[in-house]
N, C-alpha and C positions, 0 to 999 in steps of 0.2 A: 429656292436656291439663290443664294447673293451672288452680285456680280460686285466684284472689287473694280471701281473703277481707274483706267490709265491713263495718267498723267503724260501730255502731249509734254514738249520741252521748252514750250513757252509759259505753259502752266507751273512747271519745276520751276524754272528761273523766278517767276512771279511770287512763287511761295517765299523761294529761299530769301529773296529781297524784301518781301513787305516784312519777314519775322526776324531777320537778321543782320542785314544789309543796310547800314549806315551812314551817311551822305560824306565822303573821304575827303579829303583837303584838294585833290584835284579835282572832285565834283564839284565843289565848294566853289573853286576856280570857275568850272565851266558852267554855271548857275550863275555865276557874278557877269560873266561873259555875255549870255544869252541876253539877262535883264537890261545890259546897258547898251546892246547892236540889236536886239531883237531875234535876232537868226545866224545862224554858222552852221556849214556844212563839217564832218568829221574834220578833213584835211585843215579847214581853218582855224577849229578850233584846237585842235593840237598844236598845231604851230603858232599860238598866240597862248596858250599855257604852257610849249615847250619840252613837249610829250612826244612819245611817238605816236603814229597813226594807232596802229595795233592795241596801243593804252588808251587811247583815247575812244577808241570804239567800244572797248569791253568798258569801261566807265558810264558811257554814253546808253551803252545797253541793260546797266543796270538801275541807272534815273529813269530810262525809258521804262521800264518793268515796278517801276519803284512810283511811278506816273509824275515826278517830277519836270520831264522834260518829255515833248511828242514830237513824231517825224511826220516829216511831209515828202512828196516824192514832187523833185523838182525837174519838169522838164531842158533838155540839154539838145541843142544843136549837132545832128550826126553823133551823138553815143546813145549809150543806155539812160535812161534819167537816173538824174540823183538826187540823194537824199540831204534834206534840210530839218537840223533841230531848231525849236523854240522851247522856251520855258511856259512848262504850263502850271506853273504856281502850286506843286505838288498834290494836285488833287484838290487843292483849297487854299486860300490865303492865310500864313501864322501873321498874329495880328499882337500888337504889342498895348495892353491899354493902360496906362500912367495915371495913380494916383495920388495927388500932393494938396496937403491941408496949409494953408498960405494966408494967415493969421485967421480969422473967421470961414475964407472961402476953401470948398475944395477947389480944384484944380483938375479936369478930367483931360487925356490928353491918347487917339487913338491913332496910332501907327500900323504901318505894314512892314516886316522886317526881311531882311536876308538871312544870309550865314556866315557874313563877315560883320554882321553887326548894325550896317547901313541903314536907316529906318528911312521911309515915308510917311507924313505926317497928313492923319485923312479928316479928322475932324477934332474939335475942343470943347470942352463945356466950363463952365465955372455954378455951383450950387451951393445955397448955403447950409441944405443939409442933404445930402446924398443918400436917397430910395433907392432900392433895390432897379423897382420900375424906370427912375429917372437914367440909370446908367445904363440898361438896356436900350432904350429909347434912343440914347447918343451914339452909344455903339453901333443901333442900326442904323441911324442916320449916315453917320460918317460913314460904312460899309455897303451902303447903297450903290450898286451897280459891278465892284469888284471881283464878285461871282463868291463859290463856295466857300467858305471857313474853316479851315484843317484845324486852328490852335489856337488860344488866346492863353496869353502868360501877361498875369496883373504882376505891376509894379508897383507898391506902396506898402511899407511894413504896418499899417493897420489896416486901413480901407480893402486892400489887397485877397487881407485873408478873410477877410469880413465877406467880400464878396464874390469870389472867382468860382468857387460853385456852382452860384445861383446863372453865371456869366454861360460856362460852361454848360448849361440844363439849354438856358433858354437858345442860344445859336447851335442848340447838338453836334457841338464840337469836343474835342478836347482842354478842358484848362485846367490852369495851374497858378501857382503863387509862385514868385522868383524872386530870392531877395536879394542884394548885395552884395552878403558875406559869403553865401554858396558863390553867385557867379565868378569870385575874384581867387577864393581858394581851389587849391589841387585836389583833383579826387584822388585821395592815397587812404590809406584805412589807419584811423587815430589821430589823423589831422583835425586840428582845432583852427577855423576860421574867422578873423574878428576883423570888423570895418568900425573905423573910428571917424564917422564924418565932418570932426570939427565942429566950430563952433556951433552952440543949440540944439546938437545933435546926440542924441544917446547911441551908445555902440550897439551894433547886434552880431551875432554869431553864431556857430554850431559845430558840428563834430562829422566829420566822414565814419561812417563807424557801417560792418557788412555792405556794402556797396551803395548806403543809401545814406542821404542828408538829412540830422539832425538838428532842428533845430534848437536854440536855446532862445531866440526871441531878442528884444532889447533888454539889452543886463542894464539896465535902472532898479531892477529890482535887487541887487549884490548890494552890502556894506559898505560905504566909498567914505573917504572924509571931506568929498562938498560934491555938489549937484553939477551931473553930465550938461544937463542945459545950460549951464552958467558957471561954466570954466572957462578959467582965464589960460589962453593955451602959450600966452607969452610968458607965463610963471613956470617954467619948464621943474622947479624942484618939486611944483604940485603934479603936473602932468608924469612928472616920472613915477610920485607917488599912484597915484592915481591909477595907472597901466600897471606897474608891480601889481598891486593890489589885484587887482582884475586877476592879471596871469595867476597869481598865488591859488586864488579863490576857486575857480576852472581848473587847476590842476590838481585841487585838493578835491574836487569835484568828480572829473571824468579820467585823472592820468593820463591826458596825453601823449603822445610819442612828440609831434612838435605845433607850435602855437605859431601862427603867421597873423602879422600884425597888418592891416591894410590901413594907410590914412596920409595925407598929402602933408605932414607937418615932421618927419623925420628929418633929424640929421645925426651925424656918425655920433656927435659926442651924446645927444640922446640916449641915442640905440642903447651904447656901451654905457650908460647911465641905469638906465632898465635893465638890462642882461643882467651887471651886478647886483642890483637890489632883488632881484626876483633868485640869483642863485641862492643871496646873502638871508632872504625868508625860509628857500625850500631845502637850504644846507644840501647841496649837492642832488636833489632829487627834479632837479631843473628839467625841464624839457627844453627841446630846441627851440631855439625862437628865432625867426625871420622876421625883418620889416621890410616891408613892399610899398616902394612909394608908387600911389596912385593919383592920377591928378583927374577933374572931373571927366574929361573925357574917355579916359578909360573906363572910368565906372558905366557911363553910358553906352559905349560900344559892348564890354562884357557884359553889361545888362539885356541887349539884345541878343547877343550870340546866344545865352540863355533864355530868352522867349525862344530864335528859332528852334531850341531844340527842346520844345517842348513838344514840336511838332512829331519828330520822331518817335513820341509813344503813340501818337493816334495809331498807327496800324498796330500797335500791339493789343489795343484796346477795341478795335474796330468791330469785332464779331463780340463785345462785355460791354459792361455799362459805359458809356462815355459822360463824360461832361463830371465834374465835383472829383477827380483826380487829386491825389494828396501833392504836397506841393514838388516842383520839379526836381528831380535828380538826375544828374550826372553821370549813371552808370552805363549811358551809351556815347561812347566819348566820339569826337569824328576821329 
């Protein structure tokens, strides 16, 4: 005879939170809190994100169940004792590790992130050809002593996907690839995402398509009439050519609903420059087109908010394989 077993109400919460339960813009808040004072009790920490108690406690209760943050009972002169949160680095540290080919060198670069984006920077390597072995090596060097490892989300559109896998096996963590044009585009379903890094740089992009990010890689490989590395971006008749082209090509492609343009070199008469020539190709079958100016620091901050939430699949994956994860999506939004 079986016995079904029952779920105590700390054991519910714990489920509902590791399978469901998503880090929200106020936890987000009281995680950023914790990291830079170390400690807050409930009352304090509502009242410095501006919440009430009662919201701040059921939040508090769900990082807590989620192992993001742990209590401690602090003793009190003449009351009951009370209770004190710290952040306890969700179970593991999301670790950000930065790939950049920098004429002959790589560039290895390994971080510890937040959820607003905020990186700490824990070790560096420079190699002039980068082993599997060698990158593990610096990874653990530089994570020496930080404690467990919840996520690693590689940054580098070749090195990246080359190696985040092998990242992910060796520290039995979760990881992942994170490129760019996902982090800066909206997850909406038929959105086309394109990052235009300027000079030397070839675009890359992809499509929101059922709830997951596809990629399409760097389009160097598309028909253009001169080469991404070696555009002159002051010759704006070519660069308008150049982006028509692109959009024409990707919407004869995948039909988008709309194409968001991301790259630090916009301006209005552009824009309106490209809009026309891409209606003026596709005779009215245009999609919407958005230009997002982004300047590098943005790129850099949404590049980490997408490490951190790479972290958020590790409990989905926790009891399945971990580690060699296809690269990050967005369908667990905060």
């Amino acid at each position: 005879m079986s016995h079904k077993k029952v779920l105590t109400r700390e054991e519910k919460i714990g489920y509902f939170v590791n399978y469901l339960y998503k880090v929200s813009k106020i936890g987000q808040e009281i995680i950023r809190i914790l990291q830079e004072q170390g400690s807050g009790s409930c009352s304090q920490l509502a009242a410095v994100v501006g919440v009430s108690r009662v919201t701040a406690h059921e939040e508090l209760r769900k990082l807590k169940a989620a192992g993001e943050v742990k209590v401690e009972r602090k003793e009190s002169r003449g009351g009951r004792p009370g209770q004190v949160y710290t952040y306890s680095g969700g179970q593991g540290q999301r670790l950000a590790v930065i790939l950049e080919r920098r004429a002959a060198v790589i560039c290895v670069e390994i971080e510890r992130v937040g959820p607003d984006g905020r990186e700490e920077l824990l070790g560096t390597g420079n190699y002039a050809a980068l082993e599997v072995q060698s990158l593990e090596g610096c990874v653990a060097e530089a994570v020496r002593g930080v404690g467990n490892i919840r996520s690693i989300g590689l940054i580098g559109e070749e090195e990246g996907l080359r190696y985040y896998q092998h990242v992910g096996k060796a520290f039995h963590c979760v990881s992942s690839f994170v490129g760019t044009a996902e982090s800066l585009t909206r997850e909406l379903e038929g959105v086309v995402g394109v990052y235009l890094g300027g000079e030397g740089k070839v675009p890359e992009g992809g499509i929101w398509h059922a709830g997951k990010w596809h990629r399409m890689g760097r389009l160097d490989w598309l028909p253009m009439p001169a080469n991404w590395q070696q555009l002159d971006y002051s010759d704006h008749t070519l660069v308008e050519e150049m982006v028509a082209r692109l959009v024409q090509i990707i919407s004869c492609v995948v039909s988008p609903r709309v194409v968001e343009l991301h790259a630090d070199f916009w301006s209005n008469k552009l824009s309106q420059r490209i809009r026309f020539n891409v209606q003026s190709k596709l005779q009215g079958a245009s999609p919407s087109l958005l230009f997002h100016a982004v300047d590098e620091a943005k790129v850099r901050r949404e590049l980490r908010k997408a490490v951190w939430r790479v972290g958020d699949s590790a409990v989905h994956h926790s009891k399945g394989k971990i580690g060699g994860n296809r690269p990050a999506s967005r369908s667990h939004k905060d």
